[in-house]
C-alpha positions as CSV (number, residue, x, y, z in Angstrom):
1,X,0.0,0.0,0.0
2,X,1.7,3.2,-1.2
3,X,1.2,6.0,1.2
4,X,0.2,9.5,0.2
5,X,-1.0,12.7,0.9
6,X,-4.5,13.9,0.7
7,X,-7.2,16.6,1.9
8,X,-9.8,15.4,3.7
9,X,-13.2,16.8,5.0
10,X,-14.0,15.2,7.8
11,X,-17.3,17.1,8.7
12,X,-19.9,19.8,6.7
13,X,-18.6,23.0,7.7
14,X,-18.7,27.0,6.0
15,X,-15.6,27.5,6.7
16,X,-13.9,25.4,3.5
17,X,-10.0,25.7,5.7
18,X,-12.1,23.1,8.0
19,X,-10.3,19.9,5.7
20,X,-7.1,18.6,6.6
21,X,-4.0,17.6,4.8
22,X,-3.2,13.8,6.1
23,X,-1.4,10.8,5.6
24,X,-3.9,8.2,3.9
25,X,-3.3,5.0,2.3
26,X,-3.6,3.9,-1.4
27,X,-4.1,0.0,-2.9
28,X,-3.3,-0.7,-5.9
29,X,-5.5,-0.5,-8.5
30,X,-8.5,-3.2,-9.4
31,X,-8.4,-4.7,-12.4
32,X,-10.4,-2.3,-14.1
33,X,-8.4,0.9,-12.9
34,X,-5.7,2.8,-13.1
35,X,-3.6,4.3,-10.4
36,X,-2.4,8.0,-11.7
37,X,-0.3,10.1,-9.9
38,X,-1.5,14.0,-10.0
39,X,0.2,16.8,-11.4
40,X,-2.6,19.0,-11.8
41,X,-6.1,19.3,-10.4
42,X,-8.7,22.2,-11.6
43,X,-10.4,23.9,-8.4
44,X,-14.2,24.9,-9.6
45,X,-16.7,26.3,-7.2
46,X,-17.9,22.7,-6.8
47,X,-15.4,22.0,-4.4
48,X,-16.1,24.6,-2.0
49,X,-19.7,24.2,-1.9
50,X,-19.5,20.3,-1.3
51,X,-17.2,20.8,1.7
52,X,-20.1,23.7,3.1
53,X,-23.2,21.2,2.3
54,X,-24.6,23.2,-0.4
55,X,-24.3,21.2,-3.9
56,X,-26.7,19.1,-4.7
57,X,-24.1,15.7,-5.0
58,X,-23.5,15.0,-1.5
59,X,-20.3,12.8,-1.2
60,X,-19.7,10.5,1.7
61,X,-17.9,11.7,4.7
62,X,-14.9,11.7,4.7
63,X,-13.9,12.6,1.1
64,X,-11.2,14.4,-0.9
65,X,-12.3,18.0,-2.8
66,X,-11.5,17.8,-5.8
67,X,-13.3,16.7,-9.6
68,X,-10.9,17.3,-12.4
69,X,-7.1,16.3,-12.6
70,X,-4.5,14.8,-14.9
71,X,-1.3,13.2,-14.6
72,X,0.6,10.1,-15.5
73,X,-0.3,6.9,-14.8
74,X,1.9,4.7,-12.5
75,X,0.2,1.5,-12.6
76,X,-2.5,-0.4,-14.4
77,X,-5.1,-2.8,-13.4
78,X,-4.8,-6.5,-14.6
79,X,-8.2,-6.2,-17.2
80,X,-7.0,-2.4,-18.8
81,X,-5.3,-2.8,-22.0
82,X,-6.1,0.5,-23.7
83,X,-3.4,2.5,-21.0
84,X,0.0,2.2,-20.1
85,X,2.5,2.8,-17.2
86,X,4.0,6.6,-18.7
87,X,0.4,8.1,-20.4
88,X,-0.3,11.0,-19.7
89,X,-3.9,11.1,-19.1
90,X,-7.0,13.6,-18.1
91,X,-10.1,12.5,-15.9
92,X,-12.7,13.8,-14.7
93,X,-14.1,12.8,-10.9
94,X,-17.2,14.1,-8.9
95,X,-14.2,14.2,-6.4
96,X,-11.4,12.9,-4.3
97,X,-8.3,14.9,-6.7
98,X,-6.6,16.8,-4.1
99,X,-4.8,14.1,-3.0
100,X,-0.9,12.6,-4.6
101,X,-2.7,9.9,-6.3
102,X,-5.3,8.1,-7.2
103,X,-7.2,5.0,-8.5
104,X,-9.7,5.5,-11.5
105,X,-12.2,3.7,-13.8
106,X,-10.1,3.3,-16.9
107,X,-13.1,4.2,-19.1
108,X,-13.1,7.4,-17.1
109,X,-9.5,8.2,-18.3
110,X,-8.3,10.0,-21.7
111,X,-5.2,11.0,-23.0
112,X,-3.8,14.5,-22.7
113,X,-5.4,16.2,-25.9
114,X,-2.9,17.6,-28.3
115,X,0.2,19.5,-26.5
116,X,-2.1,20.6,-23.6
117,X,-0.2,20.9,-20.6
118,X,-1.1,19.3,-17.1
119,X,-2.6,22.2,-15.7
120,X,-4.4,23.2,-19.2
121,X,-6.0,19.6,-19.4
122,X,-7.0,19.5,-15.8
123,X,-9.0,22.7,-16.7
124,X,-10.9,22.6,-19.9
125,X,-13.0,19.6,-19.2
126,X,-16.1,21.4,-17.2
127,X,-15.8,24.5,-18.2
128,X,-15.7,23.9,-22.0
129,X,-18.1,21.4,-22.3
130,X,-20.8,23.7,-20.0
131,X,-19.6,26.3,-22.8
132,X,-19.9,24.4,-25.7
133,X,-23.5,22.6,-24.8
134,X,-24.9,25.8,-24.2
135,X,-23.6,28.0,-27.0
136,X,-24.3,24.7,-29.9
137,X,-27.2,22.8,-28.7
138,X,-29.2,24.7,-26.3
139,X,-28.1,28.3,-28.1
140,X,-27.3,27.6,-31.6
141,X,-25.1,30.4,-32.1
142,X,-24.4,31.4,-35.6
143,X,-21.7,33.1,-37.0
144,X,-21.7,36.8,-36.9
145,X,-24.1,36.9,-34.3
146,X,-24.2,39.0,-31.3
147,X,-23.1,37.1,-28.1
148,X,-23.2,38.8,-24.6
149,X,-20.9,36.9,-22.1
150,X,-21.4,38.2,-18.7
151,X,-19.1,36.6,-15.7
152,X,-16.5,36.6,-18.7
153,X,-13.6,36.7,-16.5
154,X,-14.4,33.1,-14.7
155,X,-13.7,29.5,-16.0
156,X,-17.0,29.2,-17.4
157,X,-17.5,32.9,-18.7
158,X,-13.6,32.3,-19.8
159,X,-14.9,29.4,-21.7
160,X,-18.0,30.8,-23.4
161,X,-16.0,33.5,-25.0
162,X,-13.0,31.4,-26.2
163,X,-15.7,29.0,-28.2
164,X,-18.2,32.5,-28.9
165,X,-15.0,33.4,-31.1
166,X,-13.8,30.4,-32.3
167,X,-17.9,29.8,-33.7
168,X,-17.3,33.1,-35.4
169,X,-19.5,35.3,-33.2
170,X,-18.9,39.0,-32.3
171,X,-18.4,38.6,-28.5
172,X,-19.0,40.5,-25.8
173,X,-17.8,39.8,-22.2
174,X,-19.1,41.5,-18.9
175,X,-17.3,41.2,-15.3
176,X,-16.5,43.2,-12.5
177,X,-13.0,44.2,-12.3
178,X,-11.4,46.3,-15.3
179,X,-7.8,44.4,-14.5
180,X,-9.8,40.8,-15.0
181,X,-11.3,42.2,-18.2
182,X,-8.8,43.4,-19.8
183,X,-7.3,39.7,-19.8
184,X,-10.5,38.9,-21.9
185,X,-9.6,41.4,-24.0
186,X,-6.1,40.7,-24.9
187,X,-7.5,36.9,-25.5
188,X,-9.8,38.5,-28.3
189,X,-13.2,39.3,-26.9
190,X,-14.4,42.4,-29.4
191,X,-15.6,44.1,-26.7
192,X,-15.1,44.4,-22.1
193,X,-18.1,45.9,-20.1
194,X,-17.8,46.8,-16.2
195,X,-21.0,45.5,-15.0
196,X,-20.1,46.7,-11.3
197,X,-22.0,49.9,-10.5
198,X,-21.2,52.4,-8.1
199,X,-22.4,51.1,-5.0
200,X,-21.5,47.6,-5.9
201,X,-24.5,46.1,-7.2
202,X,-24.6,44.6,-11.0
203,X,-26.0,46.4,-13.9
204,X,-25.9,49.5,-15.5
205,X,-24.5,47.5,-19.2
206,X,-28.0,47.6,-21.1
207,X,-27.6,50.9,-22.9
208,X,-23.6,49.9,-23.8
209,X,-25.0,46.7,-25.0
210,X,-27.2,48.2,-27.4
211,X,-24.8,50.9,-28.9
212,X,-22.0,48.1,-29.5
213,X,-24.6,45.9,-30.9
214,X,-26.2,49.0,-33.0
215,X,-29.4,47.0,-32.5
216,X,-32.1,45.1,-30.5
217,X,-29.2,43.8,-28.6
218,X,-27.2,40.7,-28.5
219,X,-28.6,37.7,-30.0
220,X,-27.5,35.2,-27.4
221,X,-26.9,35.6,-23.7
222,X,-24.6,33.4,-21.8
223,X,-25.4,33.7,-18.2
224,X,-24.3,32.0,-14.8
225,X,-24.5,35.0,-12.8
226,X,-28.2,35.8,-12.4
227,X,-30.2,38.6,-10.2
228,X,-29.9,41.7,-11.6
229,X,-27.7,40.8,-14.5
230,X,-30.7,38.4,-16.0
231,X,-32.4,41.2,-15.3
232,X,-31.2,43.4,-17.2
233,X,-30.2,40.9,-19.6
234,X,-34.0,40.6,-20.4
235,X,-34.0,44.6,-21.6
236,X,-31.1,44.2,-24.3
237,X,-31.5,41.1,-26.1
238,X,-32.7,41.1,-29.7
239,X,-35.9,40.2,-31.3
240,X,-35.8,36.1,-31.3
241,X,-32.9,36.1,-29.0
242,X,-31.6,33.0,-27.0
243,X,-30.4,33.9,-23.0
244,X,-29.1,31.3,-21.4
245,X,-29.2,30.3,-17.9
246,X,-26.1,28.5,-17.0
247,X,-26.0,29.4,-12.6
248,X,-26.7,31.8,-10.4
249,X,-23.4,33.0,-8.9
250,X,-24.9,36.3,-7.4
251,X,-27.0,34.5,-5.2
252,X,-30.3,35.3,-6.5
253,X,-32.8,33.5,-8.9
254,X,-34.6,35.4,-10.9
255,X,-37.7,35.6,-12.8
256,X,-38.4,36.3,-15.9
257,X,-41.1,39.1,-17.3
258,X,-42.9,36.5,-19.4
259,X,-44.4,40.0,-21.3
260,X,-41.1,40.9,-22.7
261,X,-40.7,37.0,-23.3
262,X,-44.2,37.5,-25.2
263,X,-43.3,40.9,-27.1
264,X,-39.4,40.0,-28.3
265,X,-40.0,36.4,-28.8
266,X,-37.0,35.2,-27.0
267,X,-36.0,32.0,-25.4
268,X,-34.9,30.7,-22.1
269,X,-33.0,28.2,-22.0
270,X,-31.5,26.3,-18.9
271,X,-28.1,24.6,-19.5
272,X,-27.0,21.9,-17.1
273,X,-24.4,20.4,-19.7
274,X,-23.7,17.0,-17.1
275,X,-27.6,16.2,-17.0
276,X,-27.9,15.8,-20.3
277,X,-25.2,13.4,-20.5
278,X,-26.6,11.7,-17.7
279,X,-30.3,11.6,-19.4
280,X,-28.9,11.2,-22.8
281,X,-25.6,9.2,-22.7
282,X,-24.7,9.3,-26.4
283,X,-25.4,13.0,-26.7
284,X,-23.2,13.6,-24.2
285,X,-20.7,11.2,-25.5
286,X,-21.1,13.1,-28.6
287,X,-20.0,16.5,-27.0
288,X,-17.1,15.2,-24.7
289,X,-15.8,13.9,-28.0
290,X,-16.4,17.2,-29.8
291,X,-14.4,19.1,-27.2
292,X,-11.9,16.6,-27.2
293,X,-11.0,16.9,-30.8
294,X,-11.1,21.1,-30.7
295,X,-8.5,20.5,-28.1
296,X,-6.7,17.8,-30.2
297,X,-6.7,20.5,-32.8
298,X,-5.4,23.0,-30.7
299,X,-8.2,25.0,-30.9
300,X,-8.8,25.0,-27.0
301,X,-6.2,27.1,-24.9
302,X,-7.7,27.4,-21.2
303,X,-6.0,30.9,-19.1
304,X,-4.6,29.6,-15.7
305,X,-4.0,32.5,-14.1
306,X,-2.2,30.8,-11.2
307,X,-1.0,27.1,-9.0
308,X,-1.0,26.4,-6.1
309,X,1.4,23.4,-4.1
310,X,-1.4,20.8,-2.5
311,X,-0.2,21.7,0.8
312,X,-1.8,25.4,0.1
313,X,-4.9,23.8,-1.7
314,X,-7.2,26.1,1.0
315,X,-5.5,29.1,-0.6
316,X,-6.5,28.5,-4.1
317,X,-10.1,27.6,-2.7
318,X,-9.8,31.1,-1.0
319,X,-8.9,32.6,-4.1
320,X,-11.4,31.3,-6.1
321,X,-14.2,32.5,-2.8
322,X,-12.8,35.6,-3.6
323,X,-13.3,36.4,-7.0
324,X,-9.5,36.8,-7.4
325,X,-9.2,34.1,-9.9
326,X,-9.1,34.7,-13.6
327,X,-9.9,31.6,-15.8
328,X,-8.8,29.0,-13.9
329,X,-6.5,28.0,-10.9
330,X,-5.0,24.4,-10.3
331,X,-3.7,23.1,-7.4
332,X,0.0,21.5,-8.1
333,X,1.5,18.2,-7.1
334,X,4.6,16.0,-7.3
335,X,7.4,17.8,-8.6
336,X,4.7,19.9,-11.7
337,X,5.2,23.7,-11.6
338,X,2.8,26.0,-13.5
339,X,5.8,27.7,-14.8
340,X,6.5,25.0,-16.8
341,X,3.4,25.8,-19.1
342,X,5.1,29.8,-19.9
């Protein structure tokens, strides 16, 4: 039994510093698994909110944070023939990834697409697929439409814009901080809105939205932040245009004014890209394998904006808690800088 370090929540607690960095001990692998030590793990909001009782996937106590990672694998299970001691491999995992190692499902492992480093692969599962779900099948973006992308400066937001470009629409992105936007900006977004008002509350981009538009407004909405910004969202889309749902990261649902839903003939659409894999396996099958070949292609290029070692794994949480993070930030482990990706 190799021995290795791992966080640990122990109990349901607010305070996400409550885990614990231990001593645990690993088997080896079934025959169906692979053991793969970690080099990079992706922290998402996930993480926190399962260690403070608030998502809706409750693991059992106690469990690791922790759902996307990659590394090398360092042993094989007896019935895997598909993998090999050396790969470099990606998985995804509800959790248990801040930890040195760990056994998987080897159908649950994939190859490092294209040149992608370890921290780039560990970030682009979840965030790109939620992106590229919405924006395809639930949005059906077309090029040289109008796409509004507020939270632009998050993994998600991040995310939205990269594939908003890459599907040839003119992009906006919204977010709070100028410094944060302007990183959207330098990675091609056509235009950067300051949704922040003066006394901290979100709005105040409709009337921006509809000069840079030089219409109706946009023609899709990408939205996971919610309250106000739905709100507002409602008074500058165009005639027949798609706003999408994705979360609800200021803390408030809203509701919509089915009479301007009547009058512009919009849509709203939820997006909750993991349930329709779960609901639909080959559709989702189909997208993870779409994604996976953009990235192949090299036409996936997540920012990580900063690592962290695993024995500082509460910092990146905190980080993250305080909307300090731009794109993504991993959490580093045995011997794998993030300097190595500059």
């Amino acid at each position: 039994m190799r021995k290795i370090a791992t966080y640990l929540c122990h109990e349901i607690s607010e305070d996400i510093g409550s885990i614990s960095l231990e001593e645990t001990g690993l088997e080896d692998p079934r025959p169906d698994e692979v053991q793969v030590e970690l080099k990079a793990c992706s922290v998402n909001f996930p993480d926190l909110l399962m260690i403070q009782g608030k998502y809706q996937f409750k693991p059992p106590l106690p469990f690791a944070p922790g759902g996307e990672a990659a590394g090398d694998v360092i042993k094989v299970g007896s019935d895997v023939s598909d993998l090999r001691e050396g790969d470099r491999v990606v998985f995804g995992s509800r959790y248990g990834c801040f930890s040195e190692a760990l056994n998987v499902r080897a159908t649950a492992v994939h190859p490092i697409p294209g040149r992608l480093s370890y921290a780039k692969a560990a970030s682009y599962g979840t965030a790109y697929q939620t992106a590229y779900v919405a924006l395809t099948y639930r949005g059906n973006l077309q090029p040289g439409e109008w796409l509004l992308v507020h939270g632009a400066t998050g993994g998600v937001g991040m995310a939205a814009v990269d594939l908003g470009l890459l599907f040839g629409a003119q992009v906006i992105g919204t977010g709070g901080r100028n410094d944060k936007l302007a990183t959207v900006r330098a990675r091609g977004a056509h235009e950067v809105i300051n949704y922040t008002k003066a006394d901290g509350s979100l709005g105040g981009f409709r009337e921006e939205v509809k000069s840079i538009t030089g219409s109706g407004g946009a023609d899709v909405i990408f939205d996971p932040v919610g309250g106000d910004v739905f709100d507002e969202s409602m008074r500058c889309i165009n005639f027949g245009g798609r706003l999408l749902t994705i979360g609800f990261t200021s803390g408030r649902w809203p509701q919509a004014p089915v009479n301007l839903i009547l009058i512009k003939q919009i849509s709203v659409i939820g997006v909750r890209a993991g349930e329709i894999g779960r609901r639909k396996p080959e559709l989702g099958k189909r997208f993870r394998d779409d994604l996976y070949q953009l990235a192949m292609d090299g036409k996936i290029n997540p920012y990580v904006c900063a690592g962290f070692p695993l024995h500082h794994a509460v910092d990146a949480m905190r980080m993250l808690e305080n909307r300090d993070v731009v794109g993504k930030c991993v959490i580093t482990m045995n011997g794998y800088e993030l300097e190595e990706d500059n």
